[in-house]
SERO-4910 file (N, C-alpha, C, O; in steps of 0.05 Angstrom, whole numbers):
BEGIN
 pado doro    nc1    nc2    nc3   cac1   cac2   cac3    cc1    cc2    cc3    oc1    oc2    oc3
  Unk    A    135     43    262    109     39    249    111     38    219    100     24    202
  Unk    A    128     56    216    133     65    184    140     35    174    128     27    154
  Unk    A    159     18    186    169      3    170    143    -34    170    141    -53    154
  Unk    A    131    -27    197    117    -45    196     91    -45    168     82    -64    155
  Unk    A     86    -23    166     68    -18    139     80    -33    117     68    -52    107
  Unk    A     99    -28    111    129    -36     91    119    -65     94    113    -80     75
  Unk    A    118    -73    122    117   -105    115     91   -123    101     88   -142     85
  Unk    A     76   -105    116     40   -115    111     43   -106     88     26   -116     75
  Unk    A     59    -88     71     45    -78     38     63   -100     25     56   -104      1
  Unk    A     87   -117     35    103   -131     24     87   -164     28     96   -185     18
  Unk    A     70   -164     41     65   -195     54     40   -189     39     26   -204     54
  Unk    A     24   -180     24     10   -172      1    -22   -164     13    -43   -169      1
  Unk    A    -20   -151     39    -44   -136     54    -59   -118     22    -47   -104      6
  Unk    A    -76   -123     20    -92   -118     -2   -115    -82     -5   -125    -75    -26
  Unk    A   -119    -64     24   -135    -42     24   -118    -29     41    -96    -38     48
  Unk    A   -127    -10     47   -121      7     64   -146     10     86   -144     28    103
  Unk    A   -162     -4     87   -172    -20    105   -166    -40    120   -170    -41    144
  Unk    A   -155    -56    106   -146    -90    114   -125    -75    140   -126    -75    165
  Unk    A   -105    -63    116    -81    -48    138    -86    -42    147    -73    -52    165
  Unk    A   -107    -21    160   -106     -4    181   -114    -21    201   -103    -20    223
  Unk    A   -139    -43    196   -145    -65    216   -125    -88    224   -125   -101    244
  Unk    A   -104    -88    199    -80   -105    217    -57    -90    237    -41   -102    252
  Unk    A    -57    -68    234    -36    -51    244    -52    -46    269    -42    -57    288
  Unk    A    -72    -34    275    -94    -26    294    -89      3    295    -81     15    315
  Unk    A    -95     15    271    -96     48    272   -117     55    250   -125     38    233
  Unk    A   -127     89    251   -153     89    238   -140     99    210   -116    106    209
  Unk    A   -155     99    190   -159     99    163   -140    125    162   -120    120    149
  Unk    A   -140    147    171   -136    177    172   -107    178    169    -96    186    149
  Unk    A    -94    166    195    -67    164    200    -54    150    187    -30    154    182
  Unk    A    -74    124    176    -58    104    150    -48    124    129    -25    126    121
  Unk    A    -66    137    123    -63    146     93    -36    170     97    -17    176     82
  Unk    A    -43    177    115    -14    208    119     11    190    122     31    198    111
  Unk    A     12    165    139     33    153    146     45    143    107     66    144     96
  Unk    A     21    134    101     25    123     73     37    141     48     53    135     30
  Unk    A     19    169     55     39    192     42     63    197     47     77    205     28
  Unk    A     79    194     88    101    202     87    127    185     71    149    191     63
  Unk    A    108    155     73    130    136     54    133    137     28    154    130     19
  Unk    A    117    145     14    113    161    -16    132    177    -17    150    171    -33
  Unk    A    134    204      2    153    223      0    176    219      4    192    231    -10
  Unk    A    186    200     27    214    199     26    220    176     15    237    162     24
  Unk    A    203    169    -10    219    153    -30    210    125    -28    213    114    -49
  Unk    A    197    108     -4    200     88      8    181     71    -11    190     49    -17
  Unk    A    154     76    -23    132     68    -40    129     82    -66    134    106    -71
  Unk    A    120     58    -87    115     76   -109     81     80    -99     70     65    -83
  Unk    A     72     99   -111     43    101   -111     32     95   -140     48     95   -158
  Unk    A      9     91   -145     -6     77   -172    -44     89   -178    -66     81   -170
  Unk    A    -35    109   -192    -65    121   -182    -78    109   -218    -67    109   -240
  Unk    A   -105     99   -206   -115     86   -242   -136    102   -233   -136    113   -211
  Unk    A   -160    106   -255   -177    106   -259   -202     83   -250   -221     89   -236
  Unk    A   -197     59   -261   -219     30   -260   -189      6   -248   -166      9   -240
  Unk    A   -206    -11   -251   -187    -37   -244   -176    -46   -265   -155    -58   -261
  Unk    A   -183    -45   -291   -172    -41   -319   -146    -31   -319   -126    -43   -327
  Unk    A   -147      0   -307   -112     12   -315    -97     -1   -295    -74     -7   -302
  Unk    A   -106     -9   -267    -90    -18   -242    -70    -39   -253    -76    -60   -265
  Unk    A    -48    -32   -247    -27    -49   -255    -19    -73   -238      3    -86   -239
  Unk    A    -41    -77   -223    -33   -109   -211    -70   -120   -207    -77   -129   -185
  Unk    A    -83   -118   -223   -102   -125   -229   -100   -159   -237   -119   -174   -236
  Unk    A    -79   -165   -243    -78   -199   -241    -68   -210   -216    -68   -233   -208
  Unk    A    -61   -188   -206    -54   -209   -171    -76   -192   -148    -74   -196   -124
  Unk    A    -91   -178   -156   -113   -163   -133   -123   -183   -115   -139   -201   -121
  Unk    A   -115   -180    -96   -136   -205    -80   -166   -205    -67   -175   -216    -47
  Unk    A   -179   -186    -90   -213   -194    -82   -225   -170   -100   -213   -161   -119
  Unk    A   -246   -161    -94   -258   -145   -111   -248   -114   -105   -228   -106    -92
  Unk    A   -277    -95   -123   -261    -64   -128   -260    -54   -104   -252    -31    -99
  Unk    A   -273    -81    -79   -273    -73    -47   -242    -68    -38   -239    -55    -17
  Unk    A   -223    -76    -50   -192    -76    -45   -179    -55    -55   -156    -49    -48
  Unk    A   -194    -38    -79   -190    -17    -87   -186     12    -65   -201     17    -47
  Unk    A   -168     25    -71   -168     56    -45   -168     67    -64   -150     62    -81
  Unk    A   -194     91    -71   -204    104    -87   -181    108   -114   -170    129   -121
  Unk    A   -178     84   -125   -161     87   -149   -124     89   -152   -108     88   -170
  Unk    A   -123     92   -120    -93     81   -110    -79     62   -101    -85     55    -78
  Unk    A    -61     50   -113    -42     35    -99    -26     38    -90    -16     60    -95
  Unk    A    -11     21    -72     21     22    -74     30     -2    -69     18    -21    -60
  Unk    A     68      3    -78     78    -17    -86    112    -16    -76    127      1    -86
  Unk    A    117    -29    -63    145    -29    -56    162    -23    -74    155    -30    -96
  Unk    A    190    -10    -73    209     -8    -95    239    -21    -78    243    -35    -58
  Unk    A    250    -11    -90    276    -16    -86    288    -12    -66    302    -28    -54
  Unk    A    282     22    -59    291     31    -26    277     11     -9    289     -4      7
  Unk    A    248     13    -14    240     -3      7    250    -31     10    256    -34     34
  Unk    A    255    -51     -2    264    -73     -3    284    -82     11    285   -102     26
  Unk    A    308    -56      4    333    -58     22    327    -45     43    350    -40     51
  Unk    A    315    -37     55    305    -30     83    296    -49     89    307    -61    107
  Unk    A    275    -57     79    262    -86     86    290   -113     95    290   -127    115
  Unk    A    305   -111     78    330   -134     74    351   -125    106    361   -140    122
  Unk    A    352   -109    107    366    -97    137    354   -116    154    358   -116    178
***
């Protein structure tokens, strides 16, 4: 599951809504699953304030409805080459 998230955050799934409705799991389990990839390294996380500090505010794909209370995330490097496997 872990890595299927990896894909939907790489194929540019936009909430933590969207995800949880493409994956078919509830909001709750997204977000812990989303923390455990944080922790072992797998996502960067991106916490702003407005859509101003959000650092991909030129590629957001819709309004502050795509926003998770001021968090993002963003694939890095580990993830990538996991992804590339």
């Amino acid at each position: 599951m872990l890595k299927k998230i990896l894909m939907e955050i790489d194929a540019g799934c936009g909430s933590v809504r969207e995800l949880s409705d493409r994956l078919g799991i509830d909001g709750e389990t997204l977000s812990l699953q989303l923390r455990s990839l944080v922790q072992q390294g797998y996502l960067s996380e991106h916490k702003t304030h407005s859509c101003r500090g959000c650092p991909f505010t030129a590629s957001c794909p819709g309004s502050s409805n795509s926003c998770t209370a001021g968090t993002s995330f963003s694939l890095n490097k580990k993830s990538r080459e996991l992804l590339a496997d």
